[in-house]
C-alpha atoms as an extended CHARMM CRD file, in Angstrom:
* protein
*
       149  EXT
         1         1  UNK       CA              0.0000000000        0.0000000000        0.0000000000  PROA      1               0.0000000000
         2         2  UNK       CA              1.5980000000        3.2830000000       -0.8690000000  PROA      2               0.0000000000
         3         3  UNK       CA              1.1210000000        5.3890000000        2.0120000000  PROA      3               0.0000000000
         4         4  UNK       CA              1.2590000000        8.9000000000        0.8620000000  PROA      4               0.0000000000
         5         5  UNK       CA             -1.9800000000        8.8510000000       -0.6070000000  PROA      5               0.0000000000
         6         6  UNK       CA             -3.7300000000        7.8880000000        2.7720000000  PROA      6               0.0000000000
         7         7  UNK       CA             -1.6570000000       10.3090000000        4.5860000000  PROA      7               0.0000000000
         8         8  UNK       CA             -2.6050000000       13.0720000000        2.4660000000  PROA      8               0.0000000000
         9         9  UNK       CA             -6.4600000000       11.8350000000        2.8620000000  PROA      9               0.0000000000
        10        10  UNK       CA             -6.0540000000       11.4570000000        6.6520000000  PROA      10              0.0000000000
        11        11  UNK       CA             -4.1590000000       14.9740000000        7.0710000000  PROA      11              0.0000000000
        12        12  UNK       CA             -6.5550000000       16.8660000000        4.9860000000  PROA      12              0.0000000000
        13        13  UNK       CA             -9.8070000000       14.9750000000        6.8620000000  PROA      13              0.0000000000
        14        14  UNK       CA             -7.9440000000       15.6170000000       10.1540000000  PROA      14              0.0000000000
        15        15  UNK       CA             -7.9230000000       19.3290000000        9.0040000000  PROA      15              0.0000000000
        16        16  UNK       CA            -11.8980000000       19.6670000000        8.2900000000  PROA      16              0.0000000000
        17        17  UNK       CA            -12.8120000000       17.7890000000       10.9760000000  PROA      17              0.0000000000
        18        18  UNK       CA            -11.2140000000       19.3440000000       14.0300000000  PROA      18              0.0000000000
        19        19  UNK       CA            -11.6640000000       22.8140000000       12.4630000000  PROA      19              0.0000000000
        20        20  UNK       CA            -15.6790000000       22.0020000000       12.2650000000  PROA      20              0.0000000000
        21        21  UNK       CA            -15.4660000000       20.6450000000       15.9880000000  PROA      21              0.0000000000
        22        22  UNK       CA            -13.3110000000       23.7130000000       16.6170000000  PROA      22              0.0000000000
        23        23  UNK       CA            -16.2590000000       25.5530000000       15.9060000000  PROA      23              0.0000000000
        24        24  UNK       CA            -18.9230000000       23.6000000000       17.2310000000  PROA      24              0.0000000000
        25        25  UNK       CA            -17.0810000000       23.9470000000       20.8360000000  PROA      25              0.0000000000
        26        26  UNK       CA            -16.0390000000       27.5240000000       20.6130000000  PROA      26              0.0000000000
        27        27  UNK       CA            -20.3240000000       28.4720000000       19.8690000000  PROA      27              0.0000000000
        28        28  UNK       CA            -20.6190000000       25.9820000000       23.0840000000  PROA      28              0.0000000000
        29        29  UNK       CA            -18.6400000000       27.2970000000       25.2170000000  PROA      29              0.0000000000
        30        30  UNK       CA            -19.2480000000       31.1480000000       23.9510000000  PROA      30              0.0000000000
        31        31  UNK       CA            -21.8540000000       31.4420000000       22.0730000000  PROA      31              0.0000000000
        32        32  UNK       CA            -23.5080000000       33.3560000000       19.1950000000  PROA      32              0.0000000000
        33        33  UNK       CA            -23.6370000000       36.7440000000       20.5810000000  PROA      33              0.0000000000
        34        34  UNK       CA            -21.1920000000       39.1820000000       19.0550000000  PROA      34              0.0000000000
        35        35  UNK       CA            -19.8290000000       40.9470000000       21.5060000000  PROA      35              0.0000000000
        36        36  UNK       CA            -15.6480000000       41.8220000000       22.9800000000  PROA      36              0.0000000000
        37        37  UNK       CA            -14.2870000000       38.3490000000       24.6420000000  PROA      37              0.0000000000
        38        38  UNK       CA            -11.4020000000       38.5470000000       27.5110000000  PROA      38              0.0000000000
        39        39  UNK       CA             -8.3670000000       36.2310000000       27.5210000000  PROA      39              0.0000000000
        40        40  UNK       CA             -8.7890000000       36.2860000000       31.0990000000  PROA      40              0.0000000000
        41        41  UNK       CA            -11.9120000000       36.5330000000       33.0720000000  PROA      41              0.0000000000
        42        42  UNK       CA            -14.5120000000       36.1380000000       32.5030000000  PROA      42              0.0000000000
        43        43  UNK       CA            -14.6430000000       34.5080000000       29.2380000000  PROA      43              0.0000000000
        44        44  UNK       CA            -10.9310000000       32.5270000000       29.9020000000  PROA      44              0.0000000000
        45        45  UNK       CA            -10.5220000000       32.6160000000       26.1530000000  PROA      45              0.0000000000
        46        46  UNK       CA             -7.1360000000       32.1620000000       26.4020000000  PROA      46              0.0000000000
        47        47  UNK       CA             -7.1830000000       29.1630000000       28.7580000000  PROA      47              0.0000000000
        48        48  UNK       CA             -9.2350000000       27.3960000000       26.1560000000  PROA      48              0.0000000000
        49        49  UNK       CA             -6.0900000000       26.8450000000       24.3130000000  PROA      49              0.0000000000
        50        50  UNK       CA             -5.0180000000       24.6330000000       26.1240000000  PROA      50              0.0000000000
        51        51  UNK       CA             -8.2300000000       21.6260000000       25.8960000000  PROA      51              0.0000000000
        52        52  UNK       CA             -8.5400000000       22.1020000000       22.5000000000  PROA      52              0.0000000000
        53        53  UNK       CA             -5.0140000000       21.3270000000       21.6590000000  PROA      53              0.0000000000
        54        54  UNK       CA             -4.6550000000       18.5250000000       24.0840000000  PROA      54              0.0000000000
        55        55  UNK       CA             -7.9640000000       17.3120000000       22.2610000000  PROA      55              0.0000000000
        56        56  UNK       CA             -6.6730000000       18.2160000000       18.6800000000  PROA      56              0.0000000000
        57        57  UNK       CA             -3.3040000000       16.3290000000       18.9660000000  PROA      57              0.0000000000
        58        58  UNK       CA             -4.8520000000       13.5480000000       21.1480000000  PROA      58              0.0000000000
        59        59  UNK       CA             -7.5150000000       12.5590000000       18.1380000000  PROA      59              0.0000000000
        60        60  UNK       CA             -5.9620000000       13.5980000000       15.2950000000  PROA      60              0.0000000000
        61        61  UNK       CA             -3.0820000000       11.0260000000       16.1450000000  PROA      61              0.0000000000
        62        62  UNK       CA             -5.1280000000        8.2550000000       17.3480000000  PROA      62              0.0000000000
        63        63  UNK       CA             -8.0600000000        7.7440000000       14.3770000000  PROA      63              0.0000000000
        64        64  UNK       CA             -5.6230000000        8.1540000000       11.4830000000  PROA      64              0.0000000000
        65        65  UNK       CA             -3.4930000000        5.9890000000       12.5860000000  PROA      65              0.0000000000
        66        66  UNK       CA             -5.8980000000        3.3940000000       13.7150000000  PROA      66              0.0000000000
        67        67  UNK       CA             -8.0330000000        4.0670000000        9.8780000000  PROA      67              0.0000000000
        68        68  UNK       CA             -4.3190000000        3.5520000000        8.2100000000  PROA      68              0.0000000000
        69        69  UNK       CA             -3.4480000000        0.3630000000       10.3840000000  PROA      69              0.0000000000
        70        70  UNK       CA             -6.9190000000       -0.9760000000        9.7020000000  PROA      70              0.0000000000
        71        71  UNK       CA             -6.4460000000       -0.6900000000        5.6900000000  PROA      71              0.0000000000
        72        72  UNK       CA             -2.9570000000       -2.0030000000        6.0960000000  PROA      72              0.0000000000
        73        73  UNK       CA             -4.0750000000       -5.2340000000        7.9010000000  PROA      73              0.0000000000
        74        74  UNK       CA             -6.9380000000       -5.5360000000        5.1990000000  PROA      74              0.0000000000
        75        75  UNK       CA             -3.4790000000       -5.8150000000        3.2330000000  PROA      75              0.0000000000
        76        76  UNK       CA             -2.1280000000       -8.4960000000        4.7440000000  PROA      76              0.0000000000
        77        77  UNK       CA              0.3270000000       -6.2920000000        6.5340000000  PROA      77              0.0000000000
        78        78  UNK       CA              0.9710000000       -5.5500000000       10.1550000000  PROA      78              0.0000000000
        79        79  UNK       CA              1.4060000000       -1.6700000000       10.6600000000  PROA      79              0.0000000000
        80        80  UNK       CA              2.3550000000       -0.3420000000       13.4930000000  PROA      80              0.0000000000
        81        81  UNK       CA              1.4930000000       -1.8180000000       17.3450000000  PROA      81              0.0000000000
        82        82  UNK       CA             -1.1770000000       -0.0980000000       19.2630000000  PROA      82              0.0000000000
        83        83  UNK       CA              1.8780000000        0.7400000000       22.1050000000  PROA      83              0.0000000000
        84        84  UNK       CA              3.6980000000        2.2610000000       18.9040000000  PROA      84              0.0000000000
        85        85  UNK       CA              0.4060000000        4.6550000000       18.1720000000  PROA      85              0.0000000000
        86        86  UNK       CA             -0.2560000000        5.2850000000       21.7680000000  PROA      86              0.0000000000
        87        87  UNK       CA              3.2420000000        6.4540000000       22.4980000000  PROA      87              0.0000000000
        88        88  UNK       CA              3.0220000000        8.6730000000       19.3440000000  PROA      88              0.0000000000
        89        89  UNK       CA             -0.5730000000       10.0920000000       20.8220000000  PROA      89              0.0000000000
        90        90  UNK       CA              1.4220000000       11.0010000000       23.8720000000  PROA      90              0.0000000000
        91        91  UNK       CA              4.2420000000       12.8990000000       21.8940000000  PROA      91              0.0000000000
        92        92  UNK       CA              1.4520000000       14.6790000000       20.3060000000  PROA      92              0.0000000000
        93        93  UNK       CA             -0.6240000000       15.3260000000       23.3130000000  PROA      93              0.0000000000
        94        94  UNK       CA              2.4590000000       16.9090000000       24.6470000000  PROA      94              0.0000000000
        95        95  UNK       CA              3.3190000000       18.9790000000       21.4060000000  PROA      95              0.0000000000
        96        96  UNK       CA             -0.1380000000       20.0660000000       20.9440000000  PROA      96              0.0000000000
        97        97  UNK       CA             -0.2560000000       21.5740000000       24.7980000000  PROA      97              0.0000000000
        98        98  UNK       CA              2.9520000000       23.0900000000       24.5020000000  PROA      98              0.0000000000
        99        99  UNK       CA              2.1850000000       24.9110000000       21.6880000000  PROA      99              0.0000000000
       100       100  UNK       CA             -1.2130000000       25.4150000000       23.2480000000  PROA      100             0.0000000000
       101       101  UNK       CA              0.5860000000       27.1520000000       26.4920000000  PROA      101             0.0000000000
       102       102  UNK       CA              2.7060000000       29.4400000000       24.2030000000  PROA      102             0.0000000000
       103       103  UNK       CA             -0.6410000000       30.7340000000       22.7730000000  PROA      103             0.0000000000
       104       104  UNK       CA             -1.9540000000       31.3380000000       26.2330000000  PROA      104             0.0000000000
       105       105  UNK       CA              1.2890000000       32.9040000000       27.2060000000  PROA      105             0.0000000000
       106       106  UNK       CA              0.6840000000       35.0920000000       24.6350000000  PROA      106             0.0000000000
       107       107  UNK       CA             -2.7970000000       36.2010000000       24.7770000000  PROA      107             0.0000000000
       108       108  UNK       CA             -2.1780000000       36.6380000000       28.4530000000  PROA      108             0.0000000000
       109       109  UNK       CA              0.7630000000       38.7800000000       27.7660000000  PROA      109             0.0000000000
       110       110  UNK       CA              0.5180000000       40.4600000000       24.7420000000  PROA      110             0.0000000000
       111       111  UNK       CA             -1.3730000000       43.9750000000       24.0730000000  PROA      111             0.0000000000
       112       112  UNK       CA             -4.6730000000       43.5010000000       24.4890000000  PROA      112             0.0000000000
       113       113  UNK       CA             -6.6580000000       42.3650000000       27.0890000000  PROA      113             0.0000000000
       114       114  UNK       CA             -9.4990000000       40.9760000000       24.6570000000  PROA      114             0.0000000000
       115       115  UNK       CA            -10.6910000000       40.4080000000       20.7660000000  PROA      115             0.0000000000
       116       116  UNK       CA            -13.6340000000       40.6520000000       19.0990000000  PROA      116             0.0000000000
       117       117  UNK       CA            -15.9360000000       37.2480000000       18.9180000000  PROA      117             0.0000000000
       118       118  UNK       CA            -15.7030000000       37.1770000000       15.1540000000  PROA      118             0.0000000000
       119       119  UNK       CA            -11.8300000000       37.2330000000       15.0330000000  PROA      119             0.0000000000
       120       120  UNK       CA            -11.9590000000       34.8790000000       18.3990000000  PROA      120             0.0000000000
       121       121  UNK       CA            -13.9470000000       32.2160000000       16.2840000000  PROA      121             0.0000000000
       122       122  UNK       CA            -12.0330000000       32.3310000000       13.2010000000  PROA      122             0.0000000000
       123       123  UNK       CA             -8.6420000000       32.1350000000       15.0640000000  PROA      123             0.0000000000
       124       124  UNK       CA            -10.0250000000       29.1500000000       17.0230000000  PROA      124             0.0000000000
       125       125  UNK       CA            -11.5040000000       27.3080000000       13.6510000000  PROA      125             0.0000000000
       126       126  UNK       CA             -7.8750000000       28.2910000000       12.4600000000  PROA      126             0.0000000000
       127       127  UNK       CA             -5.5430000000       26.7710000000       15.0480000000  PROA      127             0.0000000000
       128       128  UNK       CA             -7.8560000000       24.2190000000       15.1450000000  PROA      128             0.0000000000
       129       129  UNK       CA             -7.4700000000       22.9700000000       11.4760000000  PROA      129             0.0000000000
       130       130  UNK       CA             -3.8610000000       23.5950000000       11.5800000000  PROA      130             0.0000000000
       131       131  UNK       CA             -3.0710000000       21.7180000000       14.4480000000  PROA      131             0.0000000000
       132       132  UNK       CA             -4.8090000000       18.9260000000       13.4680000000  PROA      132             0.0000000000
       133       133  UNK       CA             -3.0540000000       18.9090000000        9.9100000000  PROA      133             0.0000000000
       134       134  UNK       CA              0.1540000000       19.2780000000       11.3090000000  PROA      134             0.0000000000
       135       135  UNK       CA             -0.2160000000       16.4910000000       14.5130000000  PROA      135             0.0000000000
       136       136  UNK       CA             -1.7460000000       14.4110000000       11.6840000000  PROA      136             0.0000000000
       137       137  UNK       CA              0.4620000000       14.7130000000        9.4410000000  PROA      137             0.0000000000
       138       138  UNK       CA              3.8600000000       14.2060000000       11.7510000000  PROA      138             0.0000000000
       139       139  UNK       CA              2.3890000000       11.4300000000       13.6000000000  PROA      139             0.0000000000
       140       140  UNK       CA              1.7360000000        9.1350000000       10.5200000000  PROA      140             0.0000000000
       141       141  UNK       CA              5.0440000000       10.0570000000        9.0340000000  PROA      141             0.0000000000
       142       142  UNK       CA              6.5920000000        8.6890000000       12.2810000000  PROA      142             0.0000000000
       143       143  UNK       CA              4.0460000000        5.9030000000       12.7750000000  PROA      143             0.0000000000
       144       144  UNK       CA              4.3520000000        4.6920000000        8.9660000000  PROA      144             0.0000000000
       145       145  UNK       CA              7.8630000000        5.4040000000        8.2780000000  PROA      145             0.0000000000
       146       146  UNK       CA              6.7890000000        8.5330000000        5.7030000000  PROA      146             0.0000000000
       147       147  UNK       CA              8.9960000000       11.5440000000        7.5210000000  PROA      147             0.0000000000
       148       148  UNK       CA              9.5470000000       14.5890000000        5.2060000000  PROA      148             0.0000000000
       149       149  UNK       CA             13.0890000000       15.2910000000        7.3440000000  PROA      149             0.0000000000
C-alpha cells in the first residue's frame, strides 16, 4: 500500500474535521452573541487553548493511525502496534499543549486584554485545522515510516 496517498487523505480529513469541531465547541462554550471576549476573566478565552489542543493532537493522532493500520491489515500487513500509536498520541498530546501554552502565554501577555468574537472564532476554527493537519500529518510520518526530514 503506498502510504502517501492515505496520509494526504487522513491529514486533509484531520484538518476539516477538528476545524468544524473547533467551531462547534467555541459556539458551546461562547456562544452566538457578538460581543468583545477577555483572555482572562470572565470569558478565559485564552485558557481554552489549552483543551482544545490537548484534544486536537490527542484525536488527530489516534483515528488516522488506527483508519491507516486498519487498511494495512486488510493488506495483509501488520502496521504499526497499538503501544507504537499510543506512544506517538502522547508525543502529540504533549506537542499540541505546549504549543497550546505558548498561545496562552501570549494572549495573556501580549497587548490587548481581549478580541472581538468574530476574530476569536475564526482564530479558534484556524488553530484548530492547523493543528490537526500538522499532529496528523507528523504522527503518521513517524508511525508509517513517511517523515519529510
Amino acid at each position: 500500500m503506498a502510504l502517501e496517498r492515505p496520509i494526504r487523505r487522513e491529514t486533509r480529513a484531520s484538518t476539516v474535521i477538528n476545524a468544524v469541531l473547533s467551531a462547534v465547541f467555541f459556539l458551546a462554550v461562547f456562544g452566538t452573541e457578538a460581543r468583545l471576549l477577555s483572555f482572562g476573566a470572565p470569558d478565559q478565552l485564552a485558557r481554552d487553548f489549552l483543551p482544545q489542543g490537548g484534544v486536537i493532537a490527542l484525536m488527530a493522532t489516534l483515528v488516522p493511525a488506527f483508519l491507516i493500520r486498519k487498511a494495512l491489515r486488510r493488506q495483509g500487513n501488520v502496521g504499526p502496534a497499538t503501544g507504537a500509536i499510543l506512544g506517538q498520541a502522547a508525543r502529540s498530546v504533549a506537542a499540541g499543549l505546549a504549543l497550546s501554552a505558548m498561545l496562552m502565554a501570549v494572549c495573556f501577555y501580549g497587548p490587548v486584554a481581549d478580541v472581538d468574537w468574530v476574530r476569536a472564532f475564526g482564530a479558534k476554527v484556524m488553530f484548530g485545522g492547523l493543528l490537526g493537519a500538522a499532529i496528523t500529518r507528523w504522527s503518521l510520518g513517524r508511525l508509517f515510516g513517511q517523515e519529510q526530514g
